[in-house]
Every structure is written in structure tokens, then in C-alpha cells.
C-alpha positions as CSV (number, residue, x, y, z in Angstrom):
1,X,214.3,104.6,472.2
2,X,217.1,102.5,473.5
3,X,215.4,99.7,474.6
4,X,213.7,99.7,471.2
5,X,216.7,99.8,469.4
6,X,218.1,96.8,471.8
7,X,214.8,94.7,471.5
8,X,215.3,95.2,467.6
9,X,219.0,94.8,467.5
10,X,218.5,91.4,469.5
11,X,216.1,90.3,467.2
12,X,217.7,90.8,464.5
13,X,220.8,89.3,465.3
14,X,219.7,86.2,466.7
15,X,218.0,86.0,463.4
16,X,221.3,86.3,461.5
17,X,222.7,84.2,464.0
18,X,221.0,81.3,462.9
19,X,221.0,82.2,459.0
20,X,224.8,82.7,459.2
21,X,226.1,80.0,461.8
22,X,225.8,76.9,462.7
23,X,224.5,77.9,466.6
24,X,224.9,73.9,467.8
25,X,228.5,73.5,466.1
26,X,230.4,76.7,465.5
27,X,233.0,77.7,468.2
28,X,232.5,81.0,467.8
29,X,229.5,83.0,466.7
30,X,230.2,85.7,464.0
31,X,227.3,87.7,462.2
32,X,226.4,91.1,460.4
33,X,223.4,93.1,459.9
34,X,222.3,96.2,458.2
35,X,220.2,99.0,459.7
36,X,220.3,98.5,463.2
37,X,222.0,100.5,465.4
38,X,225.6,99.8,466.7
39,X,225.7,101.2,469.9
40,X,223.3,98.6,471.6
41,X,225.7,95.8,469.3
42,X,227.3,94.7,472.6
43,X,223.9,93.9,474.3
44,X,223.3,92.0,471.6
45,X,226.0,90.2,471.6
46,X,225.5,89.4,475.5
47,X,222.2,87.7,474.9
48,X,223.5,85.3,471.7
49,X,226.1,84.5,474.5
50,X,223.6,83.4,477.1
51,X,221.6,81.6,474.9
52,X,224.1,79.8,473.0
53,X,227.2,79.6,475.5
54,X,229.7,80.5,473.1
55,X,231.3,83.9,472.2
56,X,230.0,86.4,469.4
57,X,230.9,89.2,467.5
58,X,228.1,91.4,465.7
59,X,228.8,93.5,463.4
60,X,226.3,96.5,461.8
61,X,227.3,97.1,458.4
62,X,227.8,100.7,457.7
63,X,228.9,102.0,454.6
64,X,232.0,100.1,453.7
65,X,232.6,99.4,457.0
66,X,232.0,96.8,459.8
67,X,230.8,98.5,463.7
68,X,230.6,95.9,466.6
69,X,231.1,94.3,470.0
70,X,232.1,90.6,471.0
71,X,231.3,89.1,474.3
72,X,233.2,86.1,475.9
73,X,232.3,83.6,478.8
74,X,233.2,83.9,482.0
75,X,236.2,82.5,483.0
76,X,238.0,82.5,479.7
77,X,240.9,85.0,479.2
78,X,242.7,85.5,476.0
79,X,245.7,87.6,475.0
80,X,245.7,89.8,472.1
């Protein structure tokens, strides 16, 4: 069930990846969804990265509020 959920989560994001970014310009990739479930959000996230080479952030809209993961590259650190 959770590589089902994964498989569909990936899916869909890189779907709303390109519908909500610019993948060839943006810096950073930030998208939402609906339906899917968030705790396979950070796998996600980790493929858009690969394929694009720049970070994300997906989000699963639940409710009124935003769940998520974002994944870097390698090599960059960042303080918060």
C-alpha cells in the first residue's frame, strides 16, 4: 500500500510540478496537492529533486492546512 501511495504521490506531484512552476527557471520548486497521502510527501519530493536538480517542497492540502517535506541537494547547507 505504500508503494502505491508513493508511485501515486510521485505522479501527482510531478504533475503539479509542472502546472505550478516553471521546472527550467524557478530556483526552487514549491507545489500542493489534494488527496494524496503525506507521509510518502518526502519521497516525492526526492524524485522532483533528481529529476529537476533543484530543491522542493510538497505540500498535501488537508483541511485548512498545508502537510509536507522539502528536499535539498547535496552539498548545500542552509541555516534556519
Amino acid at each position: 500500500a505504500r508503494r502505491r501511495a508513493q508511485e501515486e504521490s510521485s505522479g501527482l506531484f510531478e504533475k503539479a510540478v509542472r502546472e505550478q512552476c516553471a521546472p527550467e527557471k524557478d530556483a526552487v520548486l514549491v507545489a500542493t496537492a489534494k488527496g494524496l497521502e503525506p507521509s510518502v510527501t518526502g519521497l516525492a519530493a526526492q524524485s522532483i529533486v533528481q529529476k529537476y536538480g533543484r530543491p522542493a517542497f510538497l505540500f498535501v492540502e488537508q483541511g485548512e492546512d498545508l502537510v509536507g517535506s522539502g528536499r535539498g541537494l547535496s552539498g548545500i547547507r542552509s541555516s534556519w
